[in-house]
C-alpha positions in Angstrom: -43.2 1.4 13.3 -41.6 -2.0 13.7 -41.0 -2.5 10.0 -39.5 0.9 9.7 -36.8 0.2 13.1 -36.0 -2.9 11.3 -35.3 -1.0 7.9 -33.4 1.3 9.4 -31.2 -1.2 11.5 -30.6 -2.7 8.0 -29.1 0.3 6.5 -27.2 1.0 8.9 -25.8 -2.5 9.4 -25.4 -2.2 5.7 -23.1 1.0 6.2 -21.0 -0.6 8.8 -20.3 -3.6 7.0 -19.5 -1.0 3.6 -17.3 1.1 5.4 -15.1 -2.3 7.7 -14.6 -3.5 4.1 -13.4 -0.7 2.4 -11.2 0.0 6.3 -9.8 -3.9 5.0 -8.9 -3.5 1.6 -5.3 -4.0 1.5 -4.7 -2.9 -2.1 -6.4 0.7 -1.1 -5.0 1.2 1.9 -1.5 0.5 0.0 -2.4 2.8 -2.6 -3.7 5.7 -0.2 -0.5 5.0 2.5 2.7 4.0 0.7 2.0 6.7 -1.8 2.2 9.6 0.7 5.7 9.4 0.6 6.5 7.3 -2.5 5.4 5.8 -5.9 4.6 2.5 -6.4 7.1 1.4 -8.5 9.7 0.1 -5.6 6.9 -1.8 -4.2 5.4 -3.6 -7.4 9.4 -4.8 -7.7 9.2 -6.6 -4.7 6.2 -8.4 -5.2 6.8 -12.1 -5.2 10.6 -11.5 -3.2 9.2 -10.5 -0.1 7.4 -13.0 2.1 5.1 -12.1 4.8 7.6 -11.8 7.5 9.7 -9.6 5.4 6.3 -7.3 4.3 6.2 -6.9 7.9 9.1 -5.5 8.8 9.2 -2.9 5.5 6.1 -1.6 6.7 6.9 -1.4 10.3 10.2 0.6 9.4 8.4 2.8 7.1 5.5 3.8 9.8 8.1 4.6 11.9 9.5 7.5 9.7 8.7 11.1 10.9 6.0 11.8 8.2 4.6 8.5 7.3 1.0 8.4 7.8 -1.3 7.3 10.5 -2.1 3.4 10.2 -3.5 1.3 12.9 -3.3 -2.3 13.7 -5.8 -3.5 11.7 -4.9 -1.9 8.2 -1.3 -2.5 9.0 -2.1 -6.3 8.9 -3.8 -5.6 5.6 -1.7 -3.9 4.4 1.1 -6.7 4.8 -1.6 -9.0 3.9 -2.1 -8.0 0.6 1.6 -7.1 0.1 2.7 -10.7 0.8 0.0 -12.1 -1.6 1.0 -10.3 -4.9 3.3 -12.1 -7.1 5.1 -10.4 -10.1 
């Protein structure tokens, strides 16, 4: 009985851990987000311009708009994350 509780806690921490990651992933959250009201192509043309700071405010003013998606906190910051990194 042990063995199987502590099997089963290790799927399921397994899970989690799948499933923070993928939540993290800057390059899919930019892919699934920006996407919904855009294609990629103004983006890619900025890679290496924009710095972190000025990653931040694009994405701030384009949550804002009426139909952007829903985006919290923490893939907002990857998504800037990942955004900032790229270089053309």
């Amino acid at each position: 009985m042990r063995r199987s509780n502590l099997s089963l806690a290790t799927a399921i921490a397994v899970c989690l851990v799948s499933v923070w990651a993928f939540a993290v992933d800057g390059e899919a959250l930019v892919q699934q987000t920006c996407t919904k009201c855009h294609d990629l192509t103004r983006v890619r043309a900025a890679f290496g311009v924009k710095d972190q700071a000025a990653w931040s405010t694009t994405v701030v003013r384009m949550l804002a708009k009426p139909n952007a998606p829903a985006v919290g906190a923490e893939e907002q910051a990857a998504i800037i994350g990942w955004l900032s990194a790229q270089k053309k």
